[in-house]
N, C-alpha and C positions, 0 to 999 in steps of 0.2 A: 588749878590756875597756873597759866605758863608766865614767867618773868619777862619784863620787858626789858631789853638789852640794847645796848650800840652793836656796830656790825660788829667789832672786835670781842662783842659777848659779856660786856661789863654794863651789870644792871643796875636802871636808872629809876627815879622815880617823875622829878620833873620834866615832863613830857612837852607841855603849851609854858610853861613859865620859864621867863629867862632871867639869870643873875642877875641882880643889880644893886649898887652902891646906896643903897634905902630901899623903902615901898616907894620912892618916885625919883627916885636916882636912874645916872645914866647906868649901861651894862657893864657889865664884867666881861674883856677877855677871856678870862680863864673859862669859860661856860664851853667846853668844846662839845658840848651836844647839840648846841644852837648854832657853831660850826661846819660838824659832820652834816647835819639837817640840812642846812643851806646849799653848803660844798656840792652836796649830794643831789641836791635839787634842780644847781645850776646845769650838773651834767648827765638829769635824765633822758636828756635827745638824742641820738648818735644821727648821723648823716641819713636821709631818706635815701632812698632807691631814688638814681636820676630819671630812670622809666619804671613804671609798672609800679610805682608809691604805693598806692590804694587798691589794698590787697586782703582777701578773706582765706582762712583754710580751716582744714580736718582731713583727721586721722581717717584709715578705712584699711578696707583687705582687697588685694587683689586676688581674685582666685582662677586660674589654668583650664579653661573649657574643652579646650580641643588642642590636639598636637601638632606643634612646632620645631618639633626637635630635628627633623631632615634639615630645616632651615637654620638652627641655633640651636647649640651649646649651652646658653644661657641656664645658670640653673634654676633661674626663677619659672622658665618654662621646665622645667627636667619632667614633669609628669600632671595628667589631671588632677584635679582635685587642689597642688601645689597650691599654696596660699604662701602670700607676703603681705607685709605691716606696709602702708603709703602714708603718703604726706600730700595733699593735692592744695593746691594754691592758688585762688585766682586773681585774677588782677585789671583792674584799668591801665592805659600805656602813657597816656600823655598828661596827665594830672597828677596835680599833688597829693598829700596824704588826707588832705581835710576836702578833698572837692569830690562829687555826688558820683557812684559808685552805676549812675546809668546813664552817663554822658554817652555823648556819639562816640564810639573808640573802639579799634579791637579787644579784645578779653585775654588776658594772659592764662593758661593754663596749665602750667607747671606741674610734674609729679617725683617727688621723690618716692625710689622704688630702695626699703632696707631688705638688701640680698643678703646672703650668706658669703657672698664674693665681693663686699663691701656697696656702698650706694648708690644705686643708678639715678640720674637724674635724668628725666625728657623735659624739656623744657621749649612750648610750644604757645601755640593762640589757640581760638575760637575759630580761627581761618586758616585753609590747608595753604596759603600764600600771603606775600608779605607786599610791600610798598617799594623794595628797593632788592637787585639781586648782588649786590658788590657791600663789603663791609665799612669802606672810607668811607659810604656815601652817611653811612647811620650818624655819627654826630651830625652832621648838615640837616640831615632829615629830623632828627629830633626837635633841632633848635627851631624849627619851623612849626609844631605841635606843642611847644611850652610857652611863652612869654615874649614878646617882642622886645629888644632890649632900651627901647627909647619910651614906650607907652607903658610895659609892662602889662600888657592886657594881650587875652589870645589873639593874633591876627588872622583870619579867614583871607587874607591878601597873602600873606605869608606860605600859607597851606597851600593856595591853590597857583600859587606863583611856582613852588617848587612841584606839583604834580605835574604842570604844564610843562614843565622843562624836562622833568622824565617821566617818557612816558612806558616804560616799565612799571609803573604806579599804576596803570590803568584799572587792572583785574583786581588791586585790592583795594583802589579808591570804588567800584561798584560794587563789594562786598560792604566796605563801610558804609556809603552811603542807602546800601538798602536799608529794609530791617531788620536787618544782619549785626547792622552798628550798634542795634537798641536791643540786645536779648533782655528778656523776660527776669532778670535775675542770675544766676550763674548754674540752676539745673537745670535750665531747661535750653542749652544749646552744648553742642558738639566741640569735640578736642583735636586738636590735630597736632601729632609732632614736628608739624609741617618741615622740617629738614629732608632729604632723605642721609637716612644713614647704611650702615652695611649690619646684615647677620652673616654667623659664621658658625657651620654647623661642627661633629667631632674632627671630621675630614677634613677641616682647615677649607674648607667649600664655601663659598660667600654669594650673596646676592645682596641688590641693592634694596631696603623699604622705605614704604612710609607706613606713619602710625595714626591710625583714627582710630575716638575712641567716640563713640554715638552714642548719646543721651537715651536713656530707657524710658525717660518721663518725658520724650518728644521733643519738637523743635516749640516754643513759644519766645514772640517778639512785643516788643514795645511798641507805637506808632512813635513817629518825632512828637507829636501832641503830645501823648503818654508819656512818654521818658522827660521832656519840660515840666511836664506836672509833676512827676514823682522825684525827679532834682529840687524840688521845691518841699511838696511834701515829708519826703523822705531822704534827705542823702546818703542815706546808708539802705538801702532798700535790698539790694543786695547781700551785704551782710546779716541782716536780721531774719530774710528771709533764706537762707543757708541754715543760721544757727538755729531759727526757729525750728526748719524741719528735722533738723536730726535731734535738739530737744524733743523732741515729740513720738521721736522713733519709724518718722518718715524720711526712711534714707534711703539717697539719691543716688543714682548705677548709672555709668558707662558699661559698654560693650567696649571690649578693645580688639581691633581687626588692623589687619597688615594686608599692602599691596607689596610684593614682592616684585622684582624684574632682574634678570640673569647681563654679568659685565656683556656677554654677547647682544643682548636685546638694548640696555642701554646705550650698547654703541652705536645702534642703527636706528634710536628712537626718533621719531621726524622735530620734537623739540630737544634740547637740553635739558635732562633728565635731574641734573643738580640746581636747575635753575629756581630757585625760593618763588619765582613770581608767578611760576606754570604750574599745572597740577599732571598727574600722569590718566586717562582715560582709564576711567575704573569697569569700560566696557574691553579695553584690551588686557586689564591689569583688575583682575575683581576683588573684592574684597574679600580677605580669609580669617574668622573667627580664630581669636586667642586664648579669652576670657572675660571676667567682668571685675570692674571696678566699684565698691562701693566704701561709700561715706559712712561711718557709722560712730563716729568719736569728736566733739569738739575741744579743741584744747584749753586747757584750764586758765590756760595766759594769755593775752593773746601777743602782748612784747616777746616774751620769752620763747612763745612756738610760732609767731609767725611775722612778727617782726622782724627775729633772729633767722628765721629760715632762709636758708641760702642755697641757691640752685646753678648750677651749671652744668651746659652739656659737655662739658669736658669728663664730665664724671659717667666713664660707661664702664659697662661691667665684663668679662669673659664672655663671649657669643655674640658680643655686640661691639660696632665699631663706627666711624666717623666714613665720612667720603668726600667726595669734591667739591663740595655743594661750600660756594666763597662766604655765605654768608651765616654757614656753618663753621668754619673755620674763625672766622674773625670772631666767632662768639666761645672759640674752645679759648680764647685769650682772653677776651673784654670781663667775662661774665667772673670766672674767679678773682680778674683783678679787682673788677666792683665791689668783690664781697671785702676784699683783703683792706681798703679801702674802708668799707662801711663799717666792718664787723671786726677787724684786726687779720693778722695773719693765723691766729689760731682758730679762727672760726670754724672750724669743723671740729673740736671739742666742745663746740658749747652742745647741751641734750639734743635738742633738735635734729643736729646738722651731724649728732654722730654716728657713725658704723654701731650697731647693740655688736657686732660679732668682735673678731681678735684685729686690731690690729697693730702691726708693728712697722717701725721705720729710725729714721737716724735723725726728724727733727726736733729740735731743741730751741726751748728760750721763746725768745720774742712776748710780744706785750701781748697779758691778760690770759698765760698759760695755768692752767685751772687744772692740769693732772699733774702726775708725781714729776712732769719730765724727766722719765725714763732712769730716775732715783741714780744708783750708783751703778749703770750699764753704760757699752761705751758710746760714741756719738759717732763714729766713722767706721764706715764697711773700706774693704773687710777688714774683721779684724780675730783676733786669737781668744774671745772672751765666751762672745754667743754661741747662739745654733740658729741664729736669723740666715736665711740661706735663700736666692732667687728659686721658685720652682718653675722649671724649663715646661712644664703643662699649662704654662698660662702665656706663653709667647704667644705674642701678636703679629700675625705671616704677613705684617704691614705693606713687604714687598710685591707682594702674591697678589694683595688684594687688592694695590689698582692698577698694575701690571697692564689688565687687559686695556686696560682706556687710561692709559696713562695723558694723553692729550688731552683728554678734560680738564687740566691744570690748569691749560692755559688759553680756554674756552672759549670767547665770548666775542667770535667772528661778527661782522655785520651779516651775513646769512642767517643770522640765527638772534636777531634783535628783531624778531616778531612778537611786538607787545599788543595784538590789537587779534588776533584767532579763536583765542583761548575768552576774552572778556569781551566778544561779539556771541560765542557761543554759551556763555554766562545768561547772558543779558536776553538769548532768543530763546534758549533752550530749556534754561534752570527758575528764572523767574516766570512769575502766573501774569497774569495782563492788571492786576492790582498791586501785584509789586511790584511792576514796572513802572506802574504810576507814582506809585510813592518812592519809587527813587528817584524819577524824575525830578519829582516837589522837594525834596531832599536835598538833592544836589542844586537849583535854583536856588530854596533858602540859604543854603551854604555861600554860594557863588554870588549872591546880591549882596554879601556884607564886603565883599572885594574892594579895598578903597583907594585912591592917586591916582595919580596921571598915568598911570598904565594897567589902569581896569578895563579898558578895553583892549588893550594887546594881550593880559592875563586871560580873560574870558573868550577870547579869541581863539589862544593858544588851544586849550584843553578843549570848545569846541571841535577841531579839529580832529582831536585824539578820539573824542567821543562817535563821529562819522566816521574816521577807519575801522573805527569797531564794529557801528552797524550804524546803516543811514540813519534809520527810525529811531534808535539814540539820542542822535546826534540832530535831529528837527524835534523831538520832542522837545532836549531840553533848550534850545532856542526859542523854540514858541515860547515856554512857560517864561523866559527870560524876557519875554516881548522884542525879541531883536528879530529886525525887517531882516526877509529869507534876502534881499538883494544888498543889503549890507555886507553879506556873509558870500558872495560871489567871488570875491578876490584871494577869501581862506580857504575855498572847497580843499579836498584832497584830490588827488590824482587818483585815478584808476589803478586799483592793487596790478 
């Protein structure tokens, strides 16, 4: 028999009974178990995640298929075979912690990778592009997918009030509203570290990638019908059906493959290469096998390991490095501040979120520090005491590696605000004639709950965006809207 104790370890017996001045007297102060209890209960909540709330994960192994090393250092590629311990996480973006797990929304895909050169985190979607390519735009954009601040209810005016306005949104508002927006659960659709970032092989040699990691159990989708039924049915549908299958010992595999491109080739690329809302042509740029991801461990908590889990791309490792990409950048800032924020400044002591390897550094203190803090060692470099020393084999040739395209900085000419190429060629090329219908019917149900005095300049708007992309788009979904084609004579677009 184990004793039953207060956190401070001092064993109790009345567990459900509290002090009191008789059998029907008021209580006692002095009862600090029925204190701690309460104390303790009031502050089980810490701050959700502002995006990506409603979140599932497990443990797995990543293991090294094929050689990468010309292109990375990386020791987690160092050799075939190479295996690492992951942490993979998914997510809804626009809901809270308690709302249905198959609403319309991108999918967050997060992985923490524990290297031997401390944590890499990729921290990605279910979509190789985003909604918006610039970082000031992301509070604006958020505020537009959560809550209206007068009704308190989602607004579909709201949504589509801001896609109309940027239309950089286009190619990941028709990822959304296909049945893209409704996956099947969380194994059965594809990962993308949708940024690009840079590898860096021993030679201090770099190129730019991106990271796809493609479902081994297939692509499967919801219909809009389906996922309304299964928000009802099931809000956790997702969830359960993760946890079920690796209870079961049906575990679930990504492939992970990299697009590579040389500072030379991204300089001459006919789009901007760092732009979050384009993809790179996997017919110029093919995919190259890495390895495979798989699920194989669910966590015994789920507060402690995935509540607590905290991801940022700020956290890269040796062989691997950050690029131009603005909406990469804004998020080497945003995402650890979120955490510092949600979880304290020590949140990467708590298990989850720690290095298993060595590590060492000069911070001290701060609230909810859970290791020895650094006992009687000193707290400022340098200094006469340790042997903590910089090792000059992990410099980062930061200067080197954007050298070649240093003017991607500051990128983002009107030549190169073609948001309608890339999600024309989506929409003719990548969709079958039944998922084009169903995002047509998609984007109508969406677009019919638009409400005020400016649901016809709103639905206006974004027609328009829909017709630069592709005519048949763009009369699709006005037919399905029932709006007279001679209404819409004064919005055409102009000849590209």
């Amino acid at each position: 028999m184990e004793k039953l104790t207060t956190a401070s370890g001092i064993p109790y017996v009345n567990h459900e009974d509290t002090q009191s001045a008789g059998a029907r007297g008021p209580l006692l102060l002095q009862d600090f178990i029925l204190h701690e209890k309460l104390a303790h209960f009031n502050r089980e909540r810490i701050p959700e995640r502002i995006v990506h709330a409603k979140g599932s994960a497990a443990y797995g192994t990543f293991t090294v298929t094929s050689d990468i090393t010309s292109y990375s250092k990386a020791k987690l590629f160092g050799e075939i075979g190479k295996q690492t311990r992951v942490l993979l996480r998914f997510s809804t973006v626009g809901g809270e912690k308690g709302s249905a797990d198959t609403e319309r929304d991108p999918r967050g895909f997060a992985v923490k990778f524990y290297t031997e050169d401390g944590n890499w985190d990729l921290v990605g979607n279910n979509t190789p592009v985003f909604f918006i390519k610039d970082p000031k735009k992301f509070p604006d954009f958020i505020h537009t997918q959560k809550r209206d601040p007068f009704t308190n209810c989602k607004s579909a005016t709201m949504v589509w009030d801001f896609f109309s306005l940027n239309p950089e949104s286009l190619h990941q508002v028709l990822f959304l509203m296909s049945d893209r927006g409704t996956p099947y659960g969380f194994r059965y659709m594809h990962g993308f570290g949708s940024h690009t970032y840079t590898l860096i092989n021993k030679e201090n040699e770099i190129v730019y990638v991106k990271f796809h990691f493609k479902s081994v159990q297939g692509i499967r989708n919801f219909t809009s019908a389906e996922a309304k039924l299964m928000r009802g049915e099931d809000p956790d549908f997702a969830q359960r059906d993760l946890l079920n299958a690796i209870e079961d010992g049906n575990f679930p595999k990504w492939t992970l493959k990299i697009q590579v491109m040389t500072p030379e080739q991204a300089a001459a690329y006919s789009f901007n290469p760092f732009d979050l809302t384009t993809v790179w042509s996997q017919n110029e740029y093919p995919l190259i096998e890495v390895g495979e991801l798989e699920l194989n461990q669910n966590p015994d908590n789920y507060f402690s390991e995935v509540e607590q889990a905290a991801f940022a791309p700020s956290r890269i490792v040796d062989g691997i490095g950050h690029s131009p990409d603005k909406m990469l950048q804004g998020r080497i800032l945003a995402y650890p501040d979120a955490q510092r924020y949600r979880l304290g400044v020590n949140f990467e002591q708590l298990p989850v979120n720690r290095c298993p390897f060595i590590v060492n550094n000069y911070q001290r203190d701060g609230l909810m520090r859970v290791d020895d803090n650094g006992k009687r060692s000193p707290n400022y470099f340098p200094n006469s005491f340790d042997n903590i020393k910089p090792d000059a084999a992990y410099a980062r040739p930061a200067e080197q590696v954007h050298q070649p395209v240093a003017d991607w900085f500051d990128r983002n000419a009107e030549g190169e605000n073609d948001h309608y190429t890339q999600p024309g060629i989506f929409y003719r090329n990548v969709l079958s004639q039944e998922d084009k219908s169903r995002l047509v019917s998609n984007i109508a149900e969406s677009m019919r709950q638009i409400e005020g005095p400016l649901k016809e300049e709103i639905i206006n708007r974004q027609l328009c965006h829909f017709f630069r992309a592709e005519f048949s788009l763009g009369m699709a979904v006005m037919n399905e809207l029932g709006i007279d084609p001679g209404d819409m004579t004064r919005h055409m677009p102009s000849k590209k």
